[in-house]
C-alpha positions in Angstrom: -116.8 -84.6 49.0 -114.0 -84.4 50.9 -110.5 -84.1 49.3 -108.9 -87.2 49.5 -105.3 -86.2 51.2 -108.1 -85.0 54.0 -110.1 -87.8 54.3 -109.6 -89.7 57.6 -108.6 -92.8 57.1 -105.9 -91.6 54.6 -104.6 -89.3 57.9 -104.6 -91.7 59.8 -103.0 -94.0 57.2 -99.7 -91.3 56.7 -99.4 -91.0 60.7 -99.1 -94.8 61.0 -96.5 -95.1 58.4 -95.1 -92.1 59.8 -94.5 -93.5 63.0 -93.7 -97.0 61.9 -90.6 -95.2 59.4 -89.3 -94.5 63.3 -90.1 -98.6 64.4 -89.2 -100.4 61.1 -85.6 -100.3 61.0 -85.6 -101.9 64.8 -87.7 -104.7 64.1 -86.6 -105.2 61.3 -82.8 -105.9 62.9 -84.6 -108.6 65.1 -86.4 -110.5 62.3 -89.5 -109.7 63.3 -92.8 -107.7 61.4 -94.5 -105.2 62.8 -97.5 -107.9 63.7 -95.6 -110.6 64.9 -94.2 -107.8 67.5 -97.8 -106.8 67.9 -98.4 -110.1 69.3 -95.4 -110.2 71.4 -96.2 -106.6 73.0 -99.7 -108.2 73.8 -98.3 -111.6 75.1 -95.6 -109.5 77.4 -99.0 -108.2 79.1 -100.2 -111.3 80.0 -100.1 -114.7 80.9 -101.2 -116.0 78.0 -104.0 -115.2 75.7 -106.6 -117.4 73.3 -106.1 -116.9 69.7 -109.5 -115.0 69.8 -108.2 -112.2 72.3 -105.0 -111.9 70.4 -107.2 -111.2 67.5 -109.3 -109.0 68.9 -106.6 -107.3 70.6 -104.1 -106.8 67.7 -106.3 -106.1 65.1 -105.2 -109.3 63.0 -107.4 -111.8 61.4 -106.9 -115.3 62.3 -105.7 -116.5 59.0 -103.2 -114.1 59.5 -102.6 -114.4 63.2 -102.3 -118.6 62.3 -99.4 -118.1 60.3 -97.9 -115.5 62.8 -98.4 -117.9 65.5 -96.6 -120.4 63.8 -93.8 -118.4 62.8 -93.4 -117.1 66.7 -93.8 -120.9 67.7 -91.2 -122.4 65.4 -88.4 -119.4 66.4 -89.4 -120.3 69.9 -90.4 -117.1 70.7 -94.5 -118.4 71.8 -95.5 -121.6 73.0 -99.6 -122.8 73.2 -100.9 -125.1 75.2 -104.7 -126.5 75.8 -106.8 -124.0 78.0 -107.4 -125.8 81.6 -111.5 -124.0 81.3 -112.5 -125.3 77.4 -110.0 -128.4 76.1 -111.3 -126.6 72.5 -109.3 -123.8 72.7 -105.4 -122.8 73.1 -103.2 -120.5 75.2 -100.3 -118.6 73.6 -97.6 -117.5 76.3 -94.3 -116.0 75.8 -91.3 -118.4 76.3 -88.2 -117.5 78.7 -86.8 -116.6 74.6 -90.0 -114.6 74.1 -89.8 -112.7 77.5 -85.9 -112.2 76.6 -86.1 -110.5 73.5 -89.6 -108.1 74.5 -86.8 -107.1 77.0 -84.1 -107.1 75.0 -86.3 -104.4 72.8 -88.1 -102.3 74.9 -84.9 -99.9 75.6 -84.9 -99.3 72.1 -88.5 -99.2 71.6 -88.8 -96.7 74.4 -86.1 -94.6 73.0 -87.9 -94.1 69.7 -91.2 -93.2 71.5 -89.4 -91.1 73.3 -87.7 -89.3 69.7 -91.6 -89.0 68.7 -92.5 -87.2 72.1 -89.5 -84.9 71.4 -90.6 -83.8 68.2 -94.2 -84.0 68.6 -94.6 -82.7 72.1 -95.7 -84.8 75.4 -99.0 -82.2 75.5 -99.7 -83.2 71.9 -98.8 -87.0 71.8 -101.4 -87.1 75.4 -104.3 -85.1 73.6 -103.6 -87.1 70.5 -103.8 -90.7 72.3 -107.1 -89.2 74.2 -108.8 -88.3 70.8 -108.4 -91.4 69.4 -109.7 -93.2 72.4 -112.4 -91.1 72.4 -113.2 -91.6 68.1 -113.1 -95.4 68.9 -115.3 -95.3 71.7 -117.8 -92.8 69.7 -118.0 -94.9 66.8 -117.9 -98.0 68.3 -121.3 -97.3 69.6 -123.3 -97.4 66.7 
């Protein structure tokens, strides 16, 4: 077996809160958790997503996303309404003070991916996001 500081999930545990370290201290200055601005990143995207493709695409679960949701909705950041195809289901959208504050952040979001790229190499951090789409699509075949 495997030694456990080289098992996979543990590397790929210390690059995430290796990189985070760099996205922490920002989000943190705007009130916001790392998921909550996983949800806003995904609703900037868009033009509204269902709860089920927010999900899906931010890797929360929907107890989880509920209270993000919520949160986002009371600060006035999100609004839902009913979707026009199936009356059952919502849309989350970004409000005008949504949109504002994704653009408010980017420059400084940018500017740490850029401190990452300058350490870790644009070669590297390329080949790096390529290998991991290519592990997820491998193993998301079986």
């Amino acid at each position: 077996m495997r030694t456990f500081d080289r098992s996979l999930p543990m590397q790929l545990l210390k690059a995430r809160e290796a990189v985070m370290k760099n996205f922490i201290p920002h989000l943190r200055a705007h009130d916001l958790t790392a998921q909550q601005w996983r949800v806003l990143r995904a609703l900037h995207e868009t033009d509204g997503l269902e709860l089920s493709e927010i999900s899906r695409r931010c890797f929360l679960l929907m107890p989880s996303l509920s209270r993000i949701v919520q949160n986002l909705q009371k600060r006035e950041l999100i609004s839902r309404s009913i979707s026009d195809k199936d009356q059952r289901r919502s849309i989350v959208q970004l409000t005008e003070a949504g949109q504002s504050l994704v653009a408010e952040m980017m420059p400084e979001s940018e500017a740490r991916y850029q401190q990452i790229t300058d350490a870790f190499g644009y070669g590297k951090l390329e080949l790096l996001y390529e290998l991991l789409d290519e592990l997820v699509e491998k193993l998301e075949k079986k």
